[in-house]
Legacy VTK file of the C-alpha trace (Angstrom):
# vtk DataFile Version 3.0
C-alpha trace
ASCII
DATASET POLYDATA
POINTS 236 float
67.465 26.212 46.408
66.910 25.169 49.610
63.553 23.518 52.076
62.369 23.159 54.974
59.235 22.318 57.310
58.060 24.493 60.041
55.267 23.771 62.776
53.705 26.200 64.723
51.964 24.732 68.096
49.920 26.087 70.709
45.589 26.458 71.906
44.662 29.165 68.791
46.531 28.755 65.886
44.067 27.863 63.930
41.030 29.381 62.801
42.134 33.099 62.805
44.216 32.816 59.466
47.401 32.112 60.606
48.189 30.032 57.043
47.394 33.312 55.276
49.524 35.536 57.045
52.356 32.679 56.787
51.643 33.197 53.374
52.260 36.465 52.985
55.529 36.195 55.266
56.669 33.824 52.033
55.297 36.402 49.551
57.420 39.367 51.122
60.573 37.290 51.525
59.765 35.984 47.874
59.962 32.538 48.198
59.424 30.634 45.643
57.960 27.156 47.012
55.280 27.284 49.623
52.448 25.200 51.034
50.473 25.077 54.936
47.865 22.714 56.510
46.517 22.300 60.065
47.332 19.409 61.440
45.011 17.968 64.501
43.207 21.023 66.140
46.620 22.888 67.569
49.436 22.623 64.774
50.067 24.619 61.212
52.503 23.019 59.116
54.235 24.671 56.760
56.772 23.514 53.918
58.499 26.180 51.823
61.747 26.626 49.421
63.749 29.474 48.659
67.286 30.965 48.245
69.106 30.562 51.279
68.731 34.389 51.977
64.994 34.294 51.410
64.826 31.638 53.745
66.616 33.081 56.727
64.598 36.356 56.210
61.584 34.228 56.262
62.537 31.891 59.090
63.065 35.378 61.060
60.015 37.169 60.444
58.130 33.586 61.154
59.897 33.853 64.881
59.285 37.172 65.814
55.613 37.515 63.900
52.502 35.902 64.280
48.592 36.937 64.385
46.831 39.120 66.920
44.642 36.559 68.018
47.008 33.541 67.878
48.339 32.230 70.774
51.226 29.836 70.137
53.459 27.450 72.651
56.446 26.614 70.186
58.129 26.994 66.643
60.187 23.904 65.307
61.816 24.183 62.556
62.925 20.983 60.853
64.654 19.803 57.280
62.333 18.650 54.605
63.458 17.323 50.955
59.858 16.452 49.779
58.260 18.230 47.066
57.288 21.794 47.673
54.179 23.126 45.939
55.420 26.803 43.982
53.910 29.852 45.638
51.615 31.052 42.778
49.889 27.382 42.961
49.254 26.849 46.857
48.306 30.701 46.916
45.065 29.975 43.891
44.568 26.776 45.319
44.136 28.709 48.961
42.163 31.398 47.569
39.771 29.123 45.744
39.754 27.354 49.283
39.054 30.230 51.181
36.522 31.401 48.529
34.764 27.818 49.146
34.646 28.418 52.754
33.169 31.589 52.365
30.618 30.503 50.139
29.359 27.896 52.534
29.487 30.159 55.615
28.053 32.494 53.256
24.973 29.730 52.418
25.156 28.980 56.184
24.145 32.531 56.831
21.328 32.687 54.555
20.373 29.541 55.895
20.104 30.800 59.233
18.578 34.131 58.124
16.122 31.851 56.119
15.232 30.075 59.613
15.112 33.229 61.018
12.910 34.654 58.222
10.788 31.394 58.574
10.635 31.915 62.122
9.948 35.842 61.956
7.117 34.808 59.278
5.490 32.554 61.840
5.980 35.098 64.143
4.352 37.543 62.237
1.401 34.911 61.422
0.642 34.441 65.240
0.957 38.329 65.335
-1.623 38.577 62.544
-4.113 35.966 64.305
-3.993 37.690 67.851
-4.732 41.060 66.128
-7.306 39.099 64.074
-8.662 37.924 67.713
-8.178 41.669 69.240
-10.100 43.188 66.389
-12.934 40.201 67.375
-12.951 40.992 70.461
-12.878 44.865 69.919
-15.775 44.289 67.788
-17.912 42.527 70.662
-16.911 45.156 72.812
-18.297 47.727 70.271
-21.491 46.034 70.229
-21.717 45.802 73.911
-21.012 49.464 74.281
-23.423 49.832 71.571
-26.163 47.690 73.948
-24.980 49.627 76.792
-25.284 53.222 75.227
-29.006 51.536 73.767
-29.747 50.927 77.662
-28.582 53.887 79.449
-30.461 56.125 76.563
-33.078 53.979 77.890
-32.790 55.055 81.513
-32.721 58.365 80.335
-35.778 58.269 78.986
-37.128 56.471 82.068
-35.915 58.956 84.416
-37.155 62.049 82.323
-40.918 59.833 82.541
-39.856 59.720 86.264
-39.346 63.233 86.243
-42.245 64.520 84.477
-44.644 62.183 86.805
-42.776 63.762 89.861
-43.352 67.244 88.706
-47.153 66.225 87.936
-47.272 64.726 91.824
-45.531 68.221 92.968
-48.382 70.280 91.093
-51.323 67.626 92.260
-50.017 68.452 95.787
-49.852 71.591 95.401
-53.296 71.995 94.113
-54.268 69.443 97.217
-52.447 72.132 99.390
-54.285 74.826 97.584
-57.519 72.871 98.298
-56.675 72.238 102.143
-56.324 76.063 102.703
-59.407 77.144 100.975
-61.071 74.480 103.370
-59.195 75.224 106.423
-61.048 79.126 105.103
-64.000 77.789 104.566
-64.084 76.129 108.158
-62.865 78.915 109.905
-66.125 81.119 107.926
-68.178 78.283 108.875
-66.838 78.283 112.396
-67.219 82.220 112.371
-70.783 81.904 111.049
-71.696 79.300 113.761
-70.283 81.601 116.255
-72.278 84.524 114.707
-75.521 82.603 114.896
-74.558 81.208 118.504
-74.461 85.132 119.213
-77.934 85.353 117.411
-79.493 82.591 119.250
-78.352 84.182 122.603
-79.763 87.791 121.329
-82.882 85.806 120.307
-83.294 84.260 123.683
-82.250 87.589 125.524
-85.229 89.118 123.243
-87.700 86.306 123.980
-86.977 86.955 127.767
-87.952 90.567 127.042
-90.687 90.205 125.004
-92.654 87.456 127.719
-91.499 90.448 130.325
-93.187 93.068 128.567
-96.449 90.848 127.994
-96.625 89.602 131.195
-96.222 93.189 132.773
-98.897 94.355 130.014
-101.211 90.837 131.408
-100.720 91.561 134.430
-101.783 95.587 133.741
-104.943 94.590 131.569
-106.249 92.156 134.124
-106.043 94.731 136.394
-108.010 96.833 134.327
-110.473 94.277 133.938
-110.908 93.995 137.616
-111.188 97.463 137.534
-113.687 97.891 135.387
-115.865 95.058 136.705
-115.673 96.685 139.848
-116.948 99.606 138.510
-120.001 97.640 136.961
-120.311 95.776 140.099
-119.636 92.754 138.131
-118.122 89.986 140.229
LINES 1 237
236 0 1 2 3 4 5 6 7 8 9 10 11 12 13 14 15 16 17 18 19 20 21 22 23 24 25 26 27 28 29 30 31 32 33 34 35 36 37 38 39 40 41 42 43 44 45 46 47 48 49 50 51 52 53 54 55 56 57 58 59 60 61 62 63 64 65 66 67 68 69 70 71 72 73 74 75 76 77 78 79 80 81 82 83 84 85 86 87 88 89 90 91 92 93 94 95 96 97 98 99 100 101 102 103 104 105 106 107 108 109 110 111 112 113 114 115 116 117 118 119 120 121 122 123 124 125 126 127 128 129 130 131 132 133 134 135 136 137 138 139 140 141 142 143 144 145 146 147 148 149 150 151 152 153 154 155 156 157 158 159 160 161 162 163 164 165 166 167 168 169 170 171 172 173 174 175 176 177 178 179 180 181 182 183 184 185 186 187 188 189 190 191 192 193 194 195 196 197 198 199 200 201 202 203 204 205 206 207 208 209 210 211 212 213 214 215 216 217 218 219 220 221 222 223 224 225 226 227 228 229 230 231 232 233 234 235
């Protein structure tokens, strides 16, 4: 059986499960010793033991594969004769790693979705008070439009007063008109019946002329018959 020690270098190496896939490199070329760590924030170390074979089939698939995502500067490969964990034990002890990690991202999440939750909640609180406040102020607005609907059924009634008062006005002036032509009739009778007894009075004074005409001409006749007659009876 045979070791060695392997480190991987370079800006992403870890982080995006190079270990893992390092692991199953060692699984497919069935070693039988394995083990990998990070080392600072830009190395993966790996130690591993195998059949000679298995290690040169591993050693090759280490050069020429790696992760999508990694991006790696260099490969040493150097001897090791330390102890080399078996495969079976790094890869439960890994797993129940991994598992760990994913438990506490897993409690970091719900963490965070608690916050969020917490934060949604007050969110939906503040939500619930400025409806609470709309709904107020929806209310006042009811009652103002209530008021308002109060004041302009009001002013309806006001202007149908208004309206019934003008059409009283428009029949008292018409019954004023009505009044002012039977008078303006009435005058023009009168004035008709003053001319008709101007007429009279002229006829009247025509007739008075004619009546002191005829009794002066009969005068004037019967003192001549007087004279007459006392002539006659040699009366002087």
């Amino acid at each position: 059986m045979s070791k060695g020690r392997v480190l991987v270098k370079g800006p992403r190496v870890q982080d995006i499960g190079y270990r893992l896939f390092l692991l199953n490199l060692a699984g497919e070329s069935s070693l039988t010793g394995f083990q990998a760590r990070n080392i600072g924030t830009d190395c993966v170390e790996v130690l591993y033991e195998g059949g000679d074979q298995e290690i040169r089939e591993f050693v090759e698939k280490v050069k020429e594969f790696s992760p999508r995502e990694a991006e790696v500067s260099s490969i040493e490969f150097k001897e090791y004769d330390g102890p080399v964990k078996r495969i079976e034990v790094f890869r439960s002890e890994f797993t129940t790693m991994q598992l760990g990690k994913i438990v506490e991202i897993g409690l970091e999440m719900i963490g965070k979705q608690d916050n969020s939750l917490s934060k949604q909640d007050s969110m939906l609180d503040k939500q619930d008070k400025m409806l609470d406040k709309q709904d107020l102020m929806l209310g006042k607005q009811d009652r103002m439009l209530g008021k308002l609907d109060q004041m302009l059924e009001k002013q309806d009634l006001m202007i149908e007063k208004q309206d019934l008062m003008l059409e009283k006005q428009d029949a008292v002036l018409q019954r004023q008109d009505q009044m002012l032509e039977k008078q303006d009739m009435m005058i023009e009778k009168i004035d008709g019946l003053g001319a008709k007894v101007d007429n009279l009075g002229v006829k009247i004074d025509g007739l008075r002329e004619d009546l002191k005409s005829m009794l002066d001409r009969r005068l004037t006749t019967l003192e001549r018959d007087v004279a007459l007659i006392k002539n006659r009876l040699g009366i002087t």
